[in-house]
Structure formats: structure tokens, C-alpha cells
C-alpha positions in Angstrom: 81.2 80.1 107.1 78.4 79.6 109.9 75.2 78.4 108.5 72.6 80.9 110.0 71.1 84.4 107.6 70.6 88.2 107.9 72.0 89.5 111.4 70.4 92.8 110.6 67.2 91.5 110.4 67.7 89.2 113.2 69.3 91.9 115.8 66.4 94.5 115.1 64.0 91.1 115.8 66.4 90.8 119.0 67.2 93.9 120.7 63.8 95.5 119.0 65.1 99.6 119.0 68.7 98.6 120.3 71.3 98.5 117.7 74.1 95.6 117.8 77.1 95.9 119.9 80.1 97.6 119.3 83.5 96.9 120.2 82.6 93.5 121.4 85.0 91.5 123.6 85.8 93.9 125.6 83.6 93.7 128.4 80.5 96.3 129.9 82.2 99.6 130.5 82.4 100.0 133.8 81.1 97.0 135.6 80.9 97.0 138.9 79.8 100.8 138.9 76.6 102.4 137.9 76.4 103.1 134.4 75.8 106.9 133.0 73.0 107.9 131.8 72.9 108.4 128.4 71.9 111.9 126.6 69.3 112.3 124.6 69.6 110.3 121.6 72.1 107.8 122.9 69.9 104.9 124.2 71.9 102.5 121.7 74.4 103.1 123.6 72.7 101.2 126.0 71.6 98.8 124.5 75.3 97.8 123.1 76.7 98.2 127.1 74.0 95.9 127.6 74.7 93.0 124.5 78.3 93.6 125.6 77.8 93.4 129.3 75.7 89.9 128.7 78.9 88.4 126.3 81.2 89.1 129.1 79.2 87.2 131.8 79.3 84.6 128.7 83.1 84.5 128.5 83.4 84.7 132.4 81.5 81.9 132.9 81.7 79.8 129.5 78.0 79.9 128.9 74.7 81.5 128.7 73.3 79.5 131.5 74.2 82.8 134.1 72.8 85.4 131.8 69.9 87.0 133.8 68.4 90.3 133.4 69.7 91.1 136.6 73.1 89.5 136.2 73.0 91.9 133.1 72.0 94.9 134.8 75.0 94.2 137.6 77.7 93.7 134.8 76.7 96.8 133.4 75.9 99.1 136.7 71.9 99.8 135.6 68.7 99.1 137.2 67.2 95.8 135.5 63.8 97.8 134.6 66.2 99.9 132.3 66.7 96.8 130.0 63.5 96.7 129.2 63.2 100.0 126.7 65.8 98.4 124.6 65.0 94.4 125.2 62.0 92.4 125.6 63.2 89.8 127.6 66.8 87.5 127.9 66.2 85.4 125.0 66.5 88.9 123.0 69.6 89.7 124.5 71.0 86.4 123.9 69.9 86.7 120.4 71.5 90.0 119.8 74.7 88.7 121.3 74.4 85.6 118.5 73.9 88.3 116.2 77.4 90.0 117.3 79.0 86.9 117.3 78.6 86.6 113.6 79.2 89.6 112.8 82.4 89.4 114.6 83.1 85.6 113.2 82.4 87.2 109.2 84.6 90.1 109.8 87.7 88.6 111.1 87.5 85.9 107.9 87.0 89.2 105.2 89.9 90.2 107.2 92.0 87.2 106.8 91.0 86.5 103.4 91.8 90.8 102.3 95.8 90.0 103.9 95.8 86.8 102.2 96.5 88.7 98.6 94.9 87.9 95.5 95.6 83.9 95.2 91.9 82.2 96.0 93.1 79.5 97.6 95.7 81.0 100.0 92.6 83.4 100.4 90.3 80.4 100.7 92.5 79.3 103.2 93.2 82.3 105.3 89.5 82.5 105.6 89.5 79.0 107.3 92.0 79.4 109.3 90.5 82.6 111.0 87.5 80.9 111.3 89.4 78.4 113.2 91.5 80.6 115.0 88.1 83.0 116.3 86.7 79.4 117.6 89.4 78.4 119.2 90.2 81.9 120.8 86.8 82.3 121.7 85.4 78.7 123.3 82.3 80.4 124.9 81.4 82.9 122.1 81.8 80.0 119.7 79.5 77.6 121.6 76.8 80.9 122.0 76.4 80.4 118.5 75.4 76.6 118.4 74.5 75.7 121.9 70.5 73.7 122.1 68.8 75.5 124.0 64.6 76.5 124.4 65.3 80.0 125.0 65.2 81.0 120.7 62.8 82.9 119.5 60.6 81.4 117.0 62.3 81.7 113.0 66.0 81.7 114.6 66.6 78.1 112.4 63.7 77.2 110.5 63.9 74.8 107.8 65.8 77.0 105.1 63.9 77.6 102.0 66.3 77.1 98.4 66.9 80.0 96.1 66.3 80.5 92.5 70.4 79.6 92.2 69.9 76.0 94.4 71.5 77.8 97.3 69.9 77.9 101.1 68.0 81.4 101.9 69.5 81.4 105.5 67.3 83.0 108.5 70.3 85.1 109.4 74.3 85.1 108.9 74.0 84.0 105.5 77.4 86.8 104.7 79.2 84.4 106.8 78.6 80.7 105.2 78.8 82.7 101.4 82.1 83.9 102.7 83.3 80.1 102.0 81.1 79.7 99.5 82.5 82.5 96.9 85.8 81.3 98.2 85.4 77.8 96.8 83.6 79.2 93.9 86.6 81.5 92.8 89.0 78.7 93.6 87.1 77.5 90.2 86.6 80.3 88.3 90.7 80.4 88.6 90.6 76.2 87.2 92.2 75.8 90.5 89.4 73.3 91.9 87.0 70.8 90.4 84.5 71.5 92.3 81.4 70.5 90.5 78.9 71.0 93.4 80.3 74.6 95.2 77.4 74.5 98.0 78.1 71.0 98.8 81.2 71.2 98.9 81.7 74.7 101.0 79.0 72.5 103.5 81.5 69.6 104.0 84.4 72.3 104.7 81.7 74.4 107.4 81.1 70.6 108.9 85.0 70.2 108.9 85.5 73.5 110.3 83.3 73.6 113.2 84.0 69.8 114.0 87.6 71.0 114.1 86.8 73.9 116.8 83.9 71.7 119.3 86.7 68.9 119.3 89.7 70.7 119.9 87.7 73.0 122.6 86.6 70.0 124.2 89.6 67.5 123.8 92.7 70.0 124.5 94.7 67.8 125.9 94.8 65.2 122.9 97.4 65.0 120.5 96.1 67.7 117.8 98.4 68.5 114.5 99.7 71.7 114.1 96.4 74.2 113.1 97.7 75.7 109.9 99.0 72.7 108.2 95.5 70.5 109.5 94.0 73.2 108.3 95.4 72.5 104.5 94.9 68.8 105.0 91.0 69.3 105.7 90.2 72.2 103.5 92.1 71.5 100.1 90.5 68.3 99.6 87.2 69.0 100.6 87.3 72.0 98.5 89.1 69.9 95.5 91.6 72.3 95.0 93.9 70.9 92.4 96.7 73.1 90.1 99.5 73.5 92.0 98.3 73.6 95.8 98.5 70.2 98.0 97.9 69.7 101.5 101.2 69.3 102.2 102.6 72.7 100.8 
């Protein structure tokens, strides 16, 4: 549901020989002390203690603004130098942990939409509200994901180029935005929507989505309606979902 392309390409631009992170969210193993050395072979270890180590200054601190090399090496218990054999510089690490951050973002949804059954649009709907609910739970991951900043590397959002089927060819977390995408389009395929424009469409839902997360992260203390049935009330429309589904279920 994000609008950015391949995060395998885009982590091996990133992190170079390191692989993504693993078990994000949890925080660098061991901060505080120095960190193991790996065996032979297990330098992606290290390079994940080090994606993961850099997400959980983000978290701490709500940002990437505190995200140094050295600040990295501390959270994880290495000598800086050591980053280097696994990422060029902080902008790689950053990227790698945008990388993650989709990951993490499409997984949850496929999750959400795989418990939501066979109906498309109660599975067109799970997958918004997870992607809600991972925004909302995770303010400073969320804003990694979107925040300006000069610190990119050149091709992280170029000007997309449009496929043979009319559809953007995203730089990287395309799996993510065709998530909602095939969810509309099965919503028709069922006659349960009259969509007649499915990427439009799944782009004014994205807009909806995300506007719904930066607002609510920045506003908490206004008056917001309850998630799941706001949720229905932006989505079904958008998506023209029609036979037997209103936003008022």
C-alpha cells in the first residue's frame, strides 16, 4: 500500500553485502555491551544488528536525525570502523532500515488480509486497517518511510516509469502498494465494486491511508472516530465497493 518498488534491489543498493534485518523492532542485541564477533560466514549477522540497532535509535528518539555511525556502533556494542565492511556510509543504513520498514509494513497487511477469510472486501479491508494500525503503532518507523530529507541516495524516488498494463514500475516496495491494488481489483472481479480505474482508485485509498496515520500521529489529542469503522467510511467508497457492503456495516 506504500508507493515505493523492489526492497531487494534497493537493500542490496543499501547495505551493499549486508542482508536486511531480521526480527526488526526489537532493538540491537545487546546494546550497551560490545557485540560478538561473528564466525566465519556470519557477517550478515552484522549487518542486521546493525539495521536493527539504527531503527531502535529511530524509535527512541522519533527520528533519523540521531542516527550516526557512531551512535550506531554504541547501540550495537562495535567499533564504528566495523560498519564499514557491510555499509558505505549512514544514508545506506538509513536506506536499508526503509527497506525493513516495508517489508515489515507488506507483511503485516498479507497477514491481515490471509485472517480476514476469503470475502475481498473484508480482506480489502483487513489489509487497510493493518496498514493503519502498523502506522499508528509505529509513529517513527512510519515517518522513516516518508520523511524529506538530502540524505537518499540517487534512484530512491525517481519519476516512475508506466508499464505495458498502465501501472507505475515503482523504484522499490512496489509488493506493498499492489497489495491494495489486487485488493481493489478482486473486489471487482467478485462484481463487488465498480471500479473502472483500479490504480486510481487504490491511489486515492494509499492517499486516504497515510493522510489518516500523519494526522492522527500528529493531532492525538483531537476528536478522531473510532479506527475500524473510519476505516470502512474512507476505504469502501474510495474503492466503490457496492453489493452488499456499506460504510456503515
Amino acid at each position: 500500500m506504500t508507493t515505493i518498488g523492489d526492497p531487494a534491489g534497493a537493500g542490496s543498493r543499501a547495505a551493499g553485502a549486508g542482508s536486511r534485518a531480521a526480527e526488526a523492532g526489537t532493538g540491537a542485541a545487546g546494546a550497551g555491551a560490545r557485540h560478538r564477533r561473528n564466525a566465519r560466514g556470519q557477517g550478515n549477522r552484522l549487518a542486521d544488528d546493525i539495521v536493527r540497532g539504527a531503527l531502535a535509535i529511530v524509535e527512541r528518539t522519533g527520528s533519523d536525525e540521531a542516527v550516526t555511525l557512531r551512535a550506531v556502533a554504541r547501540e550495537v556494542g562495535i567499533a564504528a570502523p566495523s560498519i564499514y565492511a557491510h555499509f558505505a556510509d549512514r544514508e545506506a543504513i538509513i536506506m536499508a532500515a526503509v527497506v525493513q520498514i516495508f517489508d515489515e509494513l507488506t507483511e503485516v497487511v498479507a497477514a491481515a488480509q490471509t485472517a480476514a477469510g476469503a470475502d475481498p472486501v473484508q480482506r480489502l479491508l483487513a489489509g487497510c486497517q493493518a496498514y493503519l494500525k502498523y502506522g499508528l503503532g509505529h509513529p517513527a518507523r512510519y515517518g522513516l518511510l516518508f520523511a524529506p530529507r538530502g540524505v537518499l541516495p540517487d534512484g530512491y524516488c525517481p519519476p516512475p516509469t508506466i508499464g505495458t498494463d498502465g501501472r507505475p514500475d515503482l523504484p522499490f516496495g512496489t509488493e506493498a502498494f499492489a497489495q491494495l491494488i489486487q485488493g481493489i481489483q478482486n473486489c471487482v472481479d467478485a462484481g463487488v465494486s465498480a471500479s473502472k480505474d483500479v490504480l486510481a482508485d487504490a491511489t486515492a485509498v494509499w492517499v486516504a491511508l497515510h493522510g489518516t496515520v500523519t494526522l492522527r500521529t500528529a493531532l492525538g489529542a483531537f476528536p478522531w472516530p473510532e479506527l475500524t469503522a473510519f476505516n470502512r467510511q474512507l476505504v469502501l467508497p474510495l474503492a466503490h465497493v457496492t453489493t452488499g457492503h456499506t460504510a456503515t456495516d
